[in-house]
C-alpha positions in Angstrom: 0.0 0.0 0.0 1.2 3.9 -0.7 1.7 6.0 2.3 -1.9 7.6 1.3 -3.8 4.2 1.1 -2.1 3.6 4.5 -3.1 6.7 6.2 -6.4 6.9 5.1 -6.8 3.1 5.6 -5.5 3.5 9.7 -8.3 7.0 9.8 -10.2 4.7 8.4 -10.3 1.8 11.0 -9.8 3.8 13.9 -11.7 7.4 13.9 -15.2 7.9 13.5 -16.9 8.0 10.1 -18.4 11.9 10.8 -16.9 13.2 7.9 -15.8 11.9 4.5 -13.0 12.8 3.4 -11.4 13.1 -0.2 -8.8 10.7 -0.3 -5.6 13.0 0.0 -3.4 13.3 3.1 -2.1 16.9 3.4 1.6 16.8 4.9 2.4 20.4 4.7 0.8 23.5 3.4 2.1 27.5 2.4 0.0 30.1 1.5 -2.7 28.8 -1.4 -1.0 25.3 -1.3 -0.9 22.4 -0.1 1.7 18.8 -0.7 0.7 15.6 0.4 2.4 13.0 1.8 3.7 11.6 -1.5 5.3 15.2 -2.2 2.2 16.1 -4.6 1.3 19.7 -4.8 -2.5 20.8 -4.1 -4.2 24.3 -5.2 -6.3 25.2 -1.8 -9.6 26.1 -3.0 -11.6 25.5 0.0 -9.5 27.6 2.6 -10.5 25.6 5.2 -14.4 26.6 4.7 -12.8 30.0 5.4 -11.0 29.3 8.7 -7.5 30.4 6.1 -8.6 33.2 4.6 -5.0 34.5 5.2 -3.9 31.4 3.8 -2.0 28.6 5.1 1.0 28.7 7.6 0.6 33.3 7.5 4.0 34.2 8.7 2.1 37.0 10.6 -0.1 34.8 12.3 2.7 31.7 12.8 5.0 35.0 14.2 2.4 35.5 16.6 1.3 32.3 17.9 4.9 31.8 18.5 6.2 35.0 20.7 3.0 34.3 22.7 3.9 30.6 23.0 6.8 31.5 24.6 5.3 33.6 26.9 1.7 32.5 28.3 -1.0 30.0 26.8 -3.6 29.6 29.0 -4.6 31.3 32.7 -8.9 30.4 32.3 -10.9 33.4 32.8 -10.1 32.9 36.9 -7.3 35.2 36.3 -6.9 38.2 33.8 -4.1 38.2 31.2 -2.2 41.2 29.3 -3.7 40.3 25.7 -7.4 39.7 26.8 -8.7 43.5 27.2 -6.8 44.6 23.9 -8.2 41.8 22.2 -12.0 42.7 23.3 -11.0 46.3 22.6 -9.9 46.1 19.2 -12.0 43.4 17.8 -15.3 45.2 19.0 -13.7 48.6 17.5 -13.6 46.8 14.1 -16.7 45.4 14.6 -18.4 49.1 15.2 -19.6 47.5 19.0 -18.7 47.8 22.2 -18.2 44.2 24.2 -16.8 40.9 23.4 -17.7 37.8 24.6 -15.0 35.1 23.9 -15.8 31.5 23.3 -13.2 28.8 20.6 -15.3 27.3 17.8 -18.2 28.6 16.2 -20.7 26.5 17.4 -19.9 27.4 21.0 -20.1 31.1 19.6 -23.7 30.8 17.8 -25.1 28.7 21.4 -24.1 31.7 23.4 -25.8 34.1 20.7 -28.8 32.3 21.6 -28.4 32.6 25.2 -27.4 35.9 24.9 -30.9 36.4 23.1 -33.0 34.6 25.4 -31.6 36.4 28.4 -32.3 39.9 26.9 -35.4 39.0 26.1 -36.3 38.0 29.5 -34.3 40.7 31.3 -34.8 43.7 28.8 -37.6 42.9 26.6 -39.7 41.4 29.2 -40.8 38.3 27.4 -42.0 35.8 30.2 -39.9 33.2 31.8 -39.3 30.1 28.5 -41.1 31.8 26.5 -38.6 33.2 24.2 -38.9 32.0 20.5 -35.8 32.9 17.5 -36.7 33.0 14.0 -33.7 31.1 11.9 -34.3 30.2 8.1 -34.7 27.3 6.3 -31.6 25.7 4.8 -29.4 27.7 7.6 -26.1 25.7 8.6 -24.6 27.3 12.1 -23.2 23.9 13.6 -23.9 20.7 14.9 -24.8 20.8 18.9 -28.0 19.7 20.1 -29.7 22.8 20.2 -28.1 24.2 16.7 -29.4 20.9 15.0 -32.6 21.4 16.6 -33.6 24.1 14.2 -31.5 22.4 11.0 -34.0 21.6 8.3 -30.7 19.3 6.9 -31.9 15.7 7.9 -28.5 14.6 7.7 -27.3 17.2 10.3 -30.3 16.8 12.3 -32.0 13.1 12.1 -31.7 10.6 15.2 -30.1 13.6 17.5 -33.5 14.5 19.2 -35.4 14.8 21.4 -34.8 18.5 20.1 -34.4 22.0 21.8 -38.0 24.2 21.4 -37.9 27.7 20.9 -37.6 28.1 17.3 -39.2 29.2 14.2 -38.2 28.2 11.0 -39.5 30.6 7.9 -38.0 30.5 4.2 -34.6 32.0 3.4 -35.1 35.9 1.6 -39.2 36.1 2.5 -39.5 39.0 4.2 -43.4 38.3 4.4 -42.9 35.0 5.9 -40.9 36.7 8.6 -42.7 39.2 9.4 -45.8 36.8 9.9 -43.7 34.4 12.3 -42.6 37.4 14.4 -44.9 37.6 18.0 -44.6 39.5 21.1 -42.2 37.2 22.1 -39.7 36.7 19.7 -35.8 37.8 20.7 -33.7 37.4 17.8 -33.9 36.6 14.4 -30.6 34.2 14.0 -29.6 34.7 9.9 -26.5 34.1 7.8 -26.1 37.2 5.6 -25.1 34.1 3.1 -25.7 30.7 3.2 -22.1 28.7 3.0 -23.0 25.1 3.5 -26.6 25.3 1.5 -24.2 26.2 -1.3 -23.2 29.7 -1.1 -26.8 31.2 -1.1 -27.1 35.0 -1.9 -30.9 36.4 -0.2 -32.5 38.9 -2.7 -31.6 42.2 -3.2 -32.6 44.2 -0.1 -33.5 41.3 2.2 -30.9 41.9 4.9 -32.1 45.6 5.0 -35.6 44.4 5.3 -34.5 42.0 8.5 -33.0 44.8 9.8 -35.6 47.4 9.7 -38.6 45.0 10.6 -36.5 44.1 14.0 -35.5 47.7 14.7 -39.3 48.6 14.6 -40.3 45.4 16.5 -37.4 45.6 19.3 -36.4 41.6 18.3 -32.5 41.3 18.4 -31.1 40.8 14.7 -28.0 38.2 14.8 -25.9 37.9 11.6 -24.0 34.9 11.6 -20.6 35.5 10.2 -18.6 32.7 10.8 -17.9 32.1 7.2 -18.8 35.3 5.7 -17.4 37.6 7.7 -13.5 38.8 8.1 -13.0 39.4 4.1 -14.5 36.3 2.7 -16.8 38.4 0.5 -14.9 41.9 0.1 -16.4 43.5 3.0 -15.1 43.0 6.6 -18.3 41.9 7.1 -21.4 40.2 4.2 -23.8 42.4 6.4 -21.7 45.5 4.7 -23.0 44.7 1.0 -27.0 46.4 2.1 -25.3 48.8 4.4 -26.8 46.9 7.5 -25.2 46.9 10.7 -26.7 43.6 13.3 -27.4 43.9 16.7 -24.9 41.1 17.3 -22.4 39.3 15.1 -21.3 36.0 15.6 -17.9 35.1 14.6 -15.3 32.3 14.0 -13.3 30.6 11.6 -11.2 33.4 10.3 -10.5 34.9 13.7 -7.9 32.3 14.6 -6.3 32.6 11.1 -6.0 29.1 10.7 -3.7 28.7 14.1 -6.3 28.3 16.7 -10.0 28.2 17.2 -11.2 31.4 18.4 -15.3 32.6 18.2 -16.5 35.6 19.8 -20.0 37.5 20.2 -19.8 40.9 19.1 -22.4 43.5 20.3 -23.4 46.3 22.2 -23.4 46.4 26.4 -27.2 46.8 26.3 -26.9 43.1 25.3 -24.4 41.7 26.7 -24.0 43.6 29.8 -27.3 41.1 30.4 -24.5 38.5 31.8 -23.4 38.4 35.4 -20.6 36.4 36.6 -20.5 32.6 36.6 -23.7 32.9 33.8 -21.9 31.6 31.0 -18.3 30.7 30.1 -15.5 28.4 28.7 -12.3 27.6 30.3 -10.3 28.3 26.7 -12.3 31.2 25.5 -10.6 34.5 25.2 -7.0 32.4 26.3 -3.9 34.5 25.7 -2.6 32.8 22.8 -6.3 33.0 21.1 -5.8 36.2 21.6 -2.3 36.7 20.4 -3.5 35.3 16.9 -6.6 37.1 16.9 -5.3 40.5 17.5 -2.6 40.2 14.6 -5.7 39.1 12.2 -7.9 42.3 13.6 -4.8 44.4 12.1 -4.6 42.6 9.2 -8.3 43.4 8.4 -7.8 46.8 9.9 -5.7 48.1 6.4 -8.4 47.0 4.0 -6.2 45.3 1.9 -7.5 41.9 2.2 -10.9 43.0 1.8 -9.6 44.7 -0.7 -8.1 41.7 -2.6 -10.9 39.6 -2.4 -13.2 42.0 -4.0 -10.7 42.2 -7.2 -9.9 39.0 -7.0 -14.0 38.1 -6.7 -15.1 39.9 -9.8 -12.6 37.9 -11.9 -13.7 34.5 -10.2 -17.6 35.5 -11.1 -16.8 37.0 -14.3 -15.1 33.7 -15.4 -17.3 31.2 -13.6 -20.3 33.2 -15.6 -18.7 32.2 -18.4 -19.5 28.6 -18.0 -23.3 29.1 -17.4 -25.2 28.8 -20.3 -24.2 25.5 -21.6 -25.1 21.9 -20.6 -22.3 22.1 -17.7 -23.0 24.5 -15.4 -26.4 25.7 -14.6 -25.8 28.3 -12.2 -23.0 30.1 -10.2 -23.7 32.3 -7.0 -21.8 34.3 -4.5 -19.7 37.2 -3.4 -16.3 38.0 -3.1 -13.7 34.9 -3.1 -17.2 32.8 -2.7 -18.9 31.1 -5.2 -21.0 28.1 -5.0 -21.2 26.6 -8.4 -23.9 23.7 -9.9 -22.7 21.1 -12.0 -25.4 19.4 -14.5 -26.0 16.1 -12.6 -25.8 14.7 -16.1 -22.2 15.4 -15.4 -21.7 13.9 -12.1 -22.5 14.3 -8.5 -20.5 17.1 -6.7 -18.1 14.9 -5.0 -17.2 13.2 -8.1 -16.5 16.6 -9.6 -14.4 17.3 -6.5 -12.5 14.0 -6.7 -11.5 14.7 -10.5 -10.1 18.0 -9.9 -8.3 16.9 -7.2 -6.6 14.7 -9.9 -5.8 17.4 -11.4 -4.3 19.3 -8.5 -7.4 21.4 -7.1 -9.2 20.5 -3.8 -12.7 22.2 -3.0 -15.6 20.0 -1.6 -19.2 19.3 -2.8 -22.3 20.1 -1.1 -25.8 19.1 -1.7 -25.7 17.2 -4.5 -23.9 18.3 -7.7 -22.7 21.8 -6.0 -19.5 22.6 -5.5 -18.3 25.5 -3.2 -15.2 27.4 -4.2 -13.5 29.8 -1.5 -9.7 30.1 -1.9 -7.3 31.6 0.8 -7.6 35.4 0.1 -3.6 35.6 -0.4 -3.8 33.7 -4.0 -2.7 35.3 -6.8 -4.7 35.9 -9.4 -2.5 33.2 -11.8 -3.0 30.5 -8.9 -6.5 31.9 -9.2 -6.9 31.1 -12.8 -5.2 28.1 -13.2 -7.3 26.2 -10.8 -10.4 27.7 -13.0 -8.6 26.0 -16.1 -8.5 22.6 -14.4 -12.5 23.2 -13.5 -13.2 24.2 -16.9 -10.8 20.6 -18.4 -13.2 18.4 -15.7 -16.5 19.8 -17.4 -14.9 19.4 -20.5 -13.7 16.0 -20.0 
């Protein structure tokens, strides 16, 4: 056997079968690329589902993690530590808030959004004790605990995990009418990804954001944006919200924030929301840690220059220009997106999306499939545009072929 059928073989017999994998084993990895074990070079085109939007191995980021490995990983919030209040400070200054709540992955992040919601509603707004109700939309993907999956209307997220968490409303994705309609005297927070990454990078209509926004301004209902994959670049904003000129009451974020080093989430928002939390109400023994912090303050000032925002809306209108230019035909039969984003669907005709994935991985191009014959294409933001445009060659040879 080859030192790939090996690995993957051992993965294979010993780790759970919760994911599945293409069948390459990624040794090392530097800036859009990655070489497997047999010394094979790979074209990132996934970027981690935009947890390396600042690519892989970011000599900023590595530099970082390092000093502060050297210095202090981890106290738990019993103690303060010197990188926690400029960390809070900074990332809720880019955000346009005014407090941080820490937490490590983004599903931890997205639970405490909820809880952060169902406490304002019952200490602000009023609502009465368990009755607090979020409106999320069909087809949302904001991670796989209990509760999260509770309000997935994926079945393969969601069946054989109940019984399930109440409190939710599910409406369709972009109706503003059905939203307004599911909204009650005690609804708390409308819970929405500006775009929707894992049901195939899912742009809402023209003015929808705008429309959540107002409609929970005028009914005092929190409006959370999760931007765990669309925020921090991803779609030539710092933020997707950014695109209708809409500010949330709370963002949720992830992914990008540990720049590919660390897991790091945080809730962003203002103290009238999350000064509802008193001490020993909610936390996590990692969250807000100083090399978390370390990493995330070095990508805070990389966002802060605009140039990666920058980047990936240049580098985005070529990607849509030329992935339009496949529409049309008998291959592709549509594209959508924003930025360095693009979810792409492949004529079944021509093969299920992971059987696209698989051949341009023979070719030297890894993105993964979702639902079906999509495939979602997000490369680190650092690519150049000749990287750029020869993994678009190899997609346009696989259609071909």
């Amino acid at each position: 056997m080859s030192t790939t059928d090996t690995a993957i073989a051992s993965a294979e017999a010993h780790s759970a079968h919760n994911y599945h994998p293409l069948p390459v084993v990624v040794a090392s990895a530097d800036g859009a690329w990655m070489t497997d074990v047999e010394g094979r070079r790979y074209l990132d085109m996934l970027a981690g589902y935009s947890a390396l939007n600042f690519g892989h191995r970011n000599r900023r980021l590595i530099d970082a993690a390092k000093a502060q490995l050297e210095r202090v990983t981890l106290t738990s919030r019993a103690f303060h530590h010197d990188r926690f209040a400029e960390f809070c400070t900074q990332l809720a200054e880019l955000c346009g808030m005014e407090m941080v709540l820490p937490m490590n992955t983004g599903a931890e992040a997205v639970e405490t959004a909820v809880k952060t919601a169902r406490k304002w509603g019952y200490r602000v707004k009023g609502v009465p004790d368990g009755m607090a109700k979020i409106i999320v939309a069909t087809d949302n993907f904001h991670g796989r605990t209990t509760t999260i999956v509770s309000f997935s209307t994926d079945h393969e997220a969601r069946d054989d995990f109940g019984p399930y968490t109440p409190g939710f409303e599910i409406v369709p994705y972009g109706d503003l009418t059905a939203l307004s309609e599911a909204m009650t005297e005690n609804t708390v927070a409308v819970l929405m990804e500006p775009i929707q990454g894992e049901a195939g990078v899912l742009v809402p209509p023209p003015g929808y954001l705008a429309g959540v926004r107002e409609m929970t301004r005028e009914r005092n209902v929190l409006f959370v944006a999760d931007e765990i994959q669309s925020g921090l670049g991803r779609t030539g904003r710092t933020f997707a919200c950014e695109h209708e000129g809409v500010v949330p009451d709370m963002y949720v974020l992830g992914k990008a924030l540990g720049g590919g080093v660390v897991p790091v989430s945080a809730v962003v928002s203002s103290a009238a929301v999350l000064g509802v939390y008193r001490p020993g109400e909610h936390g996590s023994t990692f969250g807000g840690n100083p090399l978390a912090c370390a990493v995330a303050l070095e990508v805070v000032a990389m966002l802060r220059t605009g140039e990666f925002q920058q980047r990936a809306a240049e580098l985005g209108d070529h990607l849509h220009h030329e992935l339009g230019l496949l529409t049309g035909g008998d291959a592709v039969r549509a594209v959508r997106g924003r930025g360095l984003w693009a979810g792409v669907d492949i004529s079944p005709a021509l093969g299920t999306g992971r059987e696209i994935s698989e051949k341009l991985m023979d070719r030297g191009v890894l993105v993964k499939d979702t639902h079906g014959s999509t495939i979602r294409i997000a490369p680190p933001l650092v690519i150049s545009k000749e990287d750029l445009d020869w993994g678009l060659e190899q997609l346009r040879g696989v259609l071909a072929d």
